[in-house]
C-alpha positions as CSV (number, residue, x, y, z in Angstrom):
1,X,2.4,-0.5,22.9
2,X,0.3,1.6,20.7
3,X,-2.4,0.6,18.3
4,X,-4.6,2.4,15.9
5,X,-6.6,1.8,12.2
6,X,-5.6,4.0,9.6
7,X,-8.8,4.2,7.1
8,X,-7.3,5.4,3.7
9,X,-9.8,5.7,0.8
10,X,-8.5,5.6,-2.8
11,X,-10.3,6.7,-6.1
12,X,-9.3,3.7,-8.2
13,X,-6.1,2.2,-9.0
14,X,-2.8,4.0,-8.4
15,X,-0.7,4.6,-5.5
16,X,-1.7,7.1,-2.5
17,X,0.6,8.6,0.1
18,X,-0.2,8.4,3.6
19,X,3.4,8.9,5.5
20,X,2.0,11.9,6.9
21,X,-0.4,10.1,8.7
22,X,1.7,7.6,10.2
23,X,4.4,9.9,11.0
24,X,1.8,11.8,13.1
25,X,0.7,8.9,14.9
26,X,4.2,7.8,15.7
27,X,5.1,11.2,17.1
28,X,1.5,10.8,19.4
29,X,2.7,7.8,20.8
30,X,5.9,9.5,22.5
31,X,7.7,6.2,22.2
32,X,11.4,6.8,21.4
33,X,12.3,3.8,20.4
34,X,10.6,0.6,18.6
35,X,9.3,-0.8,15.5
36,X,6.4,0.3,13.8
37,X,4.3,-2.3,11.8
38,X,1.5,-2.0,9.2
39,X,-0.5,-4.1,8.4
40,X,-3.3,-3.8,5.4
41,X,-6.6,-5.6,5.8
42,X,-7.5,-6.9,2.0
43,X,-6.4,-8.4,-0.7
44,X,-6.5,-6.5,-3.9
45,X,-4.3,-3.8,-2.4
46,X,-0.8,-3.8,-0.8
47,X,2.0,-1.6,1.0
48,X,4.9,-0.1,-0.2
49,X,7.5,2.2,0.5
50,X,8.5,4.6,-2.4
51,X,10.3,7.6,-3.6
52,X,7.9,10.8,-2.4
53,X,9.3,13.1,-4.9
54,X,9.5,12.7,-8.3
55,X,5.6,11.7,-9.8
56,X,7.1,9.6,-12.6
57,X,8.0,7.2,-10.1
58,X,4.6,6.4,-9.3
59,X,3.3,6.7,-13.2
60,X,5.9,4.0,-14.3
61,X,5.2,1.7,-11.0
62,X,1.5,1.3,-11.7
63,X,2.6,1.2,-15.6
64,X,4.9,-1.6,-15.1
65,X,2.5,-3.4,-12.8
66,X,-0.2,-2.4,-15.3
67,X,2.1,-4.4,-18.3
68,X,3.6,-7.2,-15.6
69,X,-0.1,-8.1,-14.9
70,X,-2.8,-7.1,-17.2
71,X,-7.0,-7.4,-16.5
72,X,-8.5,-10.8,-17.0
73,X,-10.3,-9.1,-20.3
74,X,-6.8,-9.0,-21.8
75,X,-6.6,-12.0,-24.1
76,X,-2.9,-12.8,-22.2
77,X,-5.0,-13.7,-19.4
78,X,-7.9,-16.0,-20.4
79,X,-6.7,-18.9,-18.1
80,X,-8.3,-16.7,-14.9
81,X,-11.0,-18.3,-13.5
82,X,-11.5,-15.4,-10.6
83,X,-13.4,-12.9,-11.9
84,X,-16.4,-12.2,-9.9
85,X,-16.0,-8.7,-9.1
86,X,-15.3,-7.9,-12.4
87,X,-11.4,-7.9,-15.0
88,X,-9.1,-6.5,-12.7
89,X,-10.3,-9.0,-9.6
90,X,-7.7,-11.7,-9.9
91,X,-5.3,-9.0,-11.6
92,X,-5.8,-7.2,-8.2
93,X,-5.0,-10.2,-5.7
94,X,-1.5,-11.1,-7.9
95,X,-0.8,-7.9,-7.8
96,X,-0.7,-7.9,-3.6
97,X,0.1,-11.3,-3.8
98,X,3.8,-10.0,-5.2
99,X,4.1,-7.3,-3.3
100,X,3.3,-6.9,0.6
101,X,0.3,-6.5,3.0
102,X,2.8,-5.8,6.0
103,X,5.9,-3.6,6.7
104,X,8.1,-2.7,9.6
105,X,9.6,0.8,10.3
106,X,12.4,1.1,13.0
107,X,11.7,4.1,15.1
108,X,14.2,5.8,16.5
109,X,14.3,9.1,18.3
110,X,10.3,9.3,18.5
111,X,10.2,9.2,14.9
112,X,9.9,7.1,11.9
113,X,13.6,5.9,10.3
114,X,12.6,6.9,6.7
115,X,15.0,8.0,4.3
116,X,14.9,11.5,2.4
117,X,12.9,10.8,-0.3
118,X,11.1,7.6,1.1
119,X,7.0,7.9,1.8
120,X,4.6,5.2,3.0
121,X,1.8,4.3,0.4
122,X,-1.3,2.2,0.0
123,X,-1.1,0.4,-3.8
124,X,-4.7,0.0,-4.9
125,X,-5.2,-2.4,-7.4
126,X,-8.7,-2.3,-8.0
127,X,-10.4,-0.4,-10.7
128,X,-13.1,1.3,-8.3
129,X,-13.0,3.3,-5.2
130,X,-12.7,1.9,-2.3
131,X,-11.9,2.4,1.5
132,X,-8.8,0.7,2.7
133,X,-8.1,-0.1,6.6
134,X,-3.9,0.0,7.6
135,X,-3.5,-1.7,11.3
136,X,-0.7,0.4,12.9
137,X,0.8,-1.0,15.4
138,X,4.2,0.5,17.4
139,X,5.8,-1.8,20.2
C-alpha cells in the first residue's frame, strides 16, 4: 500500500491537469497491479477525468457548468443563503456536490488504465487561487 498528498495549486476557476503527476507516482510505487484512489480534500472543487487533447473540451465544460450553475450575484440565484466567501461560494460547493471528490483507477501492468485521450484533473470552482490537496492512495 502506497500513500502520498498531491498539492495542486490553481489560478482561479477552470480545470488543471495533473495525470502526469499521478502517473509518476503510480510508476514509483512498483506495484503491478491494484487500484488507485484519489481523493480531494475541499469542497468547492472536485475530480474528473477528461479528454487531454482537444482545449475546447475544457472551455465548454467550465462554460456549461458556468450556465448549469451561475454565481449567487446572478438574479437566477437569489434564494442562496451561503455566501460568506463571496458569489461563487455556494456556486462552488453545488458545483462539487454534482460532480466527485473521489475516483478509482485500475492499475494494471505498473501503470495507470487510462484511455488515449483520458487525463486526470482538479475542477476549481472558486473564483480565486487556491492550493488544492489530492490524497493518492494505491492498494
Amino acid at each position: 500500500m502506497q500513500q502520498t498528498i498531491l498539492s495542486v495549486s490553481t489560478a482561479g476557476a477552470g480545470l488543471y491537469e495533473f495525470t502526469d503527476r499521478v502517473d509518476r507516482f503510480v510508476r514509483e510505487a512498483g506495484v503491478d497491479a491494484g487500484l488507485l484512489t484519489l481523493f480531494v480534500r475541499h469542497t468547492s472543487c472536485s475530480l474528473i477525468i477528461q479528454e487531454n487533447a482537444d482545449p475546447d473540451v475544457k472551455r465548454d465544460l467550465q462554460a456549461f457548468f458556468s450556465r448549469l450553475v451561475p454565481p449567487s450575484a446572478d438574479a437566477s440565484m437569489s434564494w442562496v443563503v451561503h455566501r460568506i466567501e463571496g458569489a461563487d461560494d455556494m456556486p462552488a460547493h453545488i458545483k462539487a456536490a454534482l460532480t466527485q471528490t473521489s475516483i478509482g483507477i485500475p492499475v494494471m501492468n505498473g501503470r495507470l488504465t487510462l484511455g488515449t485521450w483520458q487525463g486526470i484533473y482538479l475542477f476549481e470552482h472558486r473564483v480565486h487561487p487556491h492550493r488544492r490537496d489530492v490524497v493518492l492512495h494505491l492498494a
